[in-house]
One Martini backbone bead per residue (centre of mass of N, CA, C, O) as a GRO file, in nm:
protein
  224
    1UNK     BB    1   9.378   9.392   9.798
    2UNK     BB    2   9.646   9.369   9.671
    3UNK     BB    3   9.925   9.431   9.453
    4UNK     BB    4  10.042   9.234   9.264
    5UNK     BB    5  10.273   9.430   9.314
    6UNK     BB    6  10.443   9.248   9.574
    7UNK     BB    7  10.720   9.349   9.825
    8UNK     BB    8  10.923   9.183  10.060
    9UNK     BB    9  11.130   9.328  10.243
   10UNK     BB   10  11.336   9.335  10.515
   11UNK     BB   11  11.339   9.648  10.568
   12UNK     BB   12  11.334   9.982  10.553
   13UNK     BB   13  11.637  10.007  10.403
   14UNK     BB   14  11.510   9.824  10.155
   15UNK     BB   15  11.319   9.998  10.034
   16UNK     BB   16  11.439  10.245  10.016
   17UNK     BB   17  11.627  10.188   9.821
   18UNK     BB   18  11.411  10.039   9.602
   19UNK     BB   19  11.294  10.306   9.583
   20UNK     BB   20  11.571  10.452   9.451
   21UNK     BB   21  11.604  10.289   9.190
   22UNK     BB   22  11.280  10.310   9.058
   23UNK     BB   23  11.299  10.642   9.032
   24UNK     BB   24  11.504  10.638   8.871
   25UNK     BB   25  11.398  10.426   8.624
   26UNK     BB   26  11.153  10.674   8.574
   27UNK     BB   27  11.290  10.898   8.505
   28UNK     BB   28  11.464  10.835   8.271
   29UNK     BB   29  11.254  10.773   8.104
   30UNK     BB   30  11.094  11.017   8.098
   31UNK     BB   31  11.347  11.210   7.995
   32UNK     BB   32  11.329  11.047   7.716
   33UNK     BB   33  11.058  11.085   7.618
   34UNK     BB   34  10.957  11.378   7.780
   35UNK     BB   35  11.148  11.552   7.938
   36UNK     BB   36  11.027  11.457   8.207
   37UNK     BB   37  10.949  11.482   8.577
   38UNK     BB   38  10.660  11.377   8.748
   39UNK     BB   39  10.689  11.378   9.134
   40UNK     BB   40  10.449  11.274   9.432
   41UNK     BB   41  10.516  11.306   9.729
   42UNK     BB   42  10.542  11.128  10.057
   43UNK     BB   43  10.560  11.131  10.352
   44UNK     BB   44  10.772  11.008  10.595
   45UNK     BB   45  11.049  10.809  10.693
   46UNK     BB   46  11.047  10.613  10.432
   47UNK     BB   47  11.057  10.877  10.199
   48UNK     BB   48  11.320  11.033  10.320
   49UNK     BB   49  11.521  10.801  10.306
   50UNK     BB   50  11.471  10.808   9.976
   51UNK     BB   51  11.563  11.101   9.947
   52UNK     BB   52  11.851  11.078  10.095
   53UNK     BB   53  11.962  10.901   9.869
   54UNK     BB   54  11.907  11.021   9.614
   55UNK     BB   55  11.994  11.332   9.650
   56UNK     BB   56  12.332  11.169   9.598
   57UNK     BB   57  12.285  11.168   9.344
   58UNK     BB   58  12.289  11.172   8.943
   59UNK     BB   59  12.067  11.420   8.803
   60UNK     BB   60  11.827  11.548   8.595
   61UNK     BB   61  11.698  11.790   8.795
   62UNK     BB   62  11.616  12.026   8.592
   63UNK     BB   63  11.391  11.722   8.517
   64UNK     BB   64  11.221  11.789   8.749
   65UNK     BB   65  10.910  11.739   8.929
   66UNK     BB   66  10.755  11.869   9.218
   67UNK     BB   67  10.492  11.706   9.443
   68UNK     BB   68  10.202  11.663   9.665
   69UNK     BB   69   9.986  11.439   9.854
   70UNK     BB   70  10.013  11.621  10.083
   71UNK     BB   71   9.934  11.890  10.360
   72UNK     BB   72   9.960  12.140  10.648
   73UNK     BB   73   9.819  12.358  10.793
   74UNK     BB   74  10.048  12.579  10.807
   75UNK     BB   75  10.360  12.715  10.824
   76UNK     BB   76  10.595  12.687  10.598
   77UNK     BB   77  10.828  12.665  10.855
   78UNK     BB   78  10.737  12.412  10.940
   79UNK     BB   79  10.854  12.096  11.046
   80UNK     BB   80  10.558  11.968  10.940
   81UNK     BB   81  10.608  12.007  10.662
   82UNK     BB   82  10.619  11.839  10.336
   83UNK     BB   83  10.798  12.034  10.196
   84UNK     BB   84  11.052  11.992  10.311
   85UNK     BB   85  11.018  11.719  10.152
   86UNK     BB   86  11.259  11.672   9.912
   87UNK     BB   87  11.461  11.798   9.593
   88UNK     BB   88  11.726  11.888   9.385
   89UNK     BB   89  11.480  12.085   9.251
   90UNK     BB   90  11.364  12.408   9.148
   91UNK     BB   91  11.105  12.209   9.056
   92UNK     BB   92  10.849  12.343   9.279
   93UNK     BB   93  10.480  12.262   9.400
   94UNK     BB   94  10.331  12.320   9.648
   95UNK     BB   95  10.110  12.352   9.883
   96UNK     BB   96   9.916  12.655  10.006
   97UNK     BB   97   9.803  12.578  10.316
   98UNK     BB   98   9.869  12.859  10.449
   99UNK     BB   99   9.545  12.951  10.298
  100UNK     BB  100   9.398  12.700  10.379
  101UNK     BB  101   9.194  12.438  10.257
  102UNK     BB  102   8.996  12.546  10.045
  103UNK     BB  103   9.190  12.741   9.885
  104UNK     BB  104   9.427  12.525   9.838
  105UNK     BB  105   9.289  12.345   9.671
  106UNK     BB  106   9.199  12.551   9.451
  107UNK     BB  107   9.496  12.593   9.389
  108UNK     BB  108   9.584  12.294   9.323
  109UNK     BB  109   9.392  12.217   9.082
  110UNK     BB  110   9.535  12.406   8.884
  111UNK     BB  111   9.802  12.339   8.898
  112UNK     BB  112   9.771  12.016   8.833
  113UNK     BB  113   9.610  12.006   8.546
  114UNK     BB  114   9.852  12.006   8.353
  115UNK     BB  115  10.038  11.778   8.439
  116UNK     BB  116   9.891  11.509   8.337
  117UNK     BB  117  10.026  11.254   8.416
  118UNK     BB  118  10.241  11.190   8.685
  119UNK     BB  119  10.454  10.922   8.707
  120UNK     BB  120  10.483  10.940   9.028
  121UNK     BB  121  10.318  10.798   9.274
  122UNK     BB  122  10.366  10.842   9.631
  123UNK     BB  123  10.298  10.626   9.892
  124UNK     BB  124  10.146  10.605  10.242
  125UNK     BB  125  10.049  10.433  10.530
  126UNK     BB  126   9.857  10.410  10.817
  127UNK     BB  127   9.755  10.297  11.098
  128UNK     BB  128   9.435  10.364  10.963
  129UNK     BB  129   9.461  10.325  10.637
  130UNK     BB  130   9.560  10.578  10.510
  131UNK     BB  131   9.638  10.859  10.269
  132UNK     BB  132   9.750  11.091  10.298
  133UNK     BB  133   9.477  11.270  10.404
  134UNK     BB  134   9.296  11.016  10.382
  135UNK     BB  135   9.050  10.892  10.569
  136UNK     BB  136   8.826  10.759  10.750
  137UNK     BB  137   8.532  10.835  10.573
  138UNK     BB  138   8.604  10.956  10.354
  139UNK     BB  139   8.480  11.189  10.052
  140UNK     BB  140   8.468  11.155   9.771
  141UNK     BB  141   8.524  11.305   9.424
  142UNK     BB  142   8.568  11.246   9.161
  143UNK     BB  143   8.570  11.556   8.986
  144UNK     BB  144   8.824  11.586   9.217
  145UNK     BB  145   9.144  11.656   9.307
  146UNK     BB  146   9.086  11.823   9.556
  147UNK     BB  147   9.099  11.862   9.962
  148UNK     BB  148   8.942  11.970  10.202
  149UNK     BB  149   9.063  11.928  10.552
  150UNK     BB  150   8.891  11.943  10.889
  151UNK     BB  151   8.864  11.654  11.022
  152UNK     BB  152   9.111  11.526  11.109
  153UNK     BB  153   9.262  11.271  11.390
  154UNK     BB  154   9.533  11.438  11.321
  155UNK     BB  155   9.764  11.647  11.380
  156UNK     BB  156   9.645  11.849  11.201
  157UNK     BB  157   9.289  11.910  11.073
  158UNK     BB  158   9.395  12.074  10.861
  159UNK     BB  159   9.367  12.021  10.492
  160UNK     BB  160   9.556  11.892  10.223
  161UNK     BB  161   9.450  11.691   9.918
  162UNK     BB  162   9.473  11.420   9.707
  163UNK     BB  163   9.287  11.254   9.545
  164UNK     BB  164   9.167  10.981   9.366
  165UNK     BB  165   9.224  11.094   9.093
  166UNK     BB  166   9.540  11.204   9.123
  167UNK     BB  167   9.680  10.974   9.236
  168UNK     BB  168   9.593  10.791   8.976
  169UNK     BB  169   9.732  10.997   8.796
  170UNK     BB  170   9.941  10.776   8.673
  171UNK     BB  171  10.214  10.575   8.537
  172UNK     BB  172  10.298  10.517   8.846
  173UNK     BB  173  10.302  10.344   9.185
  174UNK     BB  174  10.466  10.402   9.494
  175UNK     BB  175  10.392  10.186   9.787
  176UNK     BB  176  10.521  10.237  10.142
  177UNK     BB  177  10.559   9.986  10.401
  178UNK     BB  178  10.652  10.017  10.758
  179UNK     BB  179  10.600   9.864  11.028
  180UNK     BB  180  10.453   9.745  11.272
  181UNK     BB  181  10.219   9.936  11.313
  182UNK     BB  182  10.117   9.835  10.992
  183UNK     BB  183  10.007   9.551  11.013
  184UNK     BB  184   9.671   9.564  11.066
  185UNK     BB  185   9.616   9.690  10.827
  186UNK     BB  186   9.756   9.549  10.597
  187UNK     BB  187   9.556   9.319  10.629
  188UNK     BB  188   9.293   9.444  10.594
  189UNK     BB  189   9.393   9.516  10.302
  190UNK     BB  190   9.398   9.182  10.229
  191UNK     BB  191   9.088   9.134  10.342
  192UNK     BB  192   8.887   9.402  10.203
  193UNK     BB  193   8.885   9.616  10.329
  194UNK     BB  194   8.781   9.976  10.282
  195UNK     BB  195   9.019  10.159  10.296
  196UNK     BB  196   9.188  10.433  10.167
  197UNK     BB  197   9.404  10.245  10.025
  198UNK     BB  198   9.248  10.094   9.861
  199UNK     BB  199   9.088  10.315   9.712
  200UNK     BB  200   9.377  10.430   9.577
  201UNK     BB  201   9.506  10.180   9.504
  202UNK     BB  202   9.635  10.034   9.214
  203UNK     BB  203   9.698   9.723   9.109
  204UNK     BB  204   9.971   9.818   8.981
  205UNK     BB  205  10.114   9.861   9.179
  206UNK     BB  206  10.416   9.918   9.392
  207UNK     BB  207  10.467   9.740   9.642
  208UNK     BB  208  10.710   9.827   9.975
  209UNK     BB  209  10.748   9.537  10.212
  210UNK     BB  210  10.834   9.474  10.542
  211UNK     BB  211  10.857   9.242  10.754
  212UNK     BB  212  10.688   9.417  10.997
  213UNK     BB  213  10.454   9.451  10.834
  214UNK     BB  214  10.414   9.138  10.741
  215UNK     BB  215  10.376   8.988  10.993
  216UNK     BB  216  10.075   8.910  11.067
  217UNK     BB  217  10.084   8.733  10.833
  218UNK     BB  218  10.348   8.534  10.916
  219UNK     BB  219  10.213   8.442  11.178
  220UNK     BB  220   9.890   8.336  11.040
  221UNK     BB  221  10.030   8.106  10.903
  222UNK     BB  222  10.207   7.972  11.129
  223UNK     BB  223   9.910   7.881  11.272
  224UNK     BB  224   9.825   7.654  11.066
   0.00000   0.00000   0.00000
């Protein structure tokens, strides 16, 4: 089942645009709250222009933590790593994914364990509704913050990633999925299949999918 806020919007630029919205809008209040904000960055092309949004803006900047959902054993400076996609603040926590799967997630477990909870994790789903770096098939730890995975389906296969306690471990998650090609996963987390998205997103999150996303279901209506 998908979760109860869940809202189809046109396409990936009112997506990232709405999510970029909201992103301000829980700023706002845990700086007012609480003097930080503590937001979990997640890959992909469509958070990336939420970020590109966002970036554009006047925030109190001083007062972001940027966290990341998961990160690819590379070189720091390689085009594929997800600290690239970032955010005008300082105070930045990357995962040192580039010290190997097993070091870097005990070296990031210890980093985020004083964090939490979180602010906001943002999710995105792949075509076979992982998230994160978390795959179909992954086992879970409760008492695990953090996951070395050595055999991803996509390269790069050594990751680190946040399990499914610190995904969860937050004020409020904002999972986005565009794109025709998640439409069949989309349908299947939305008819109970156990992906790793449905494992991973509380009833309470906020989904924002765009039409061709929520196509499959569209489609299957229209048929009836």
């Amino acid at each position: 089942m998908l979760p109860n806020n869940t809202q189809v919007l046109l396409d990936a630029e009112a997506v990232a645009q709405y999510a970029c919205e909201l992103l301000i809008a829980a700023a706002q209040a845990a700086i007012r709250e609480r003097g930080v904000f503590r937001l979990v960055l997640a890959g992909g092309g469509t958070p990336q222009r939420a970020y590109d949004l966002l970036a554009k803006t006047a925030q109190d900047w001083d007062k972001w933590e940027i966290f990341w959902g998961d990160e690819r054993c590379l070189p720091v400076v390689h085009v594929e790593r997800n600290s690239r996609l970032s955010l005008p603040t300082q105070r930045q926590f990357p995962i040192p994914a580039e010290l190997g799967a097993e070091v870097a997630a005990a070296a990031y477990a210890q980093t985020i364990s004083d964090k939490l909870p979180f602010d906001v994790v943002m999710l995105g789903m792949g075509e076979d509704g992982h998230t994160a770096s978390l795959f179909p098939g992954f086992v879970d730890d409760p008492t695990a913050l953090t996951q070395a995975v050595f055999d991803a389906p996509k390269p790069p296969p050594e990751r680190v990633s946040l399990n499914v306690a610190a995904l969860q471990a937050c004020r409020q998650q904002l999972v986005l999925v565009t794109g025709a090609s998640k439409a069949e996963a989309l349908e299947q987390w939305r008819n109970g299949k156990p992906l790793p998205i449905a494992q991973v997103v509380r009833a309470d999150a906020c989904l924002l999918v765009d039409t061709t996303a929520n196509s499959w279901h569209s489609l299957g209506k229209r048929a009836k």
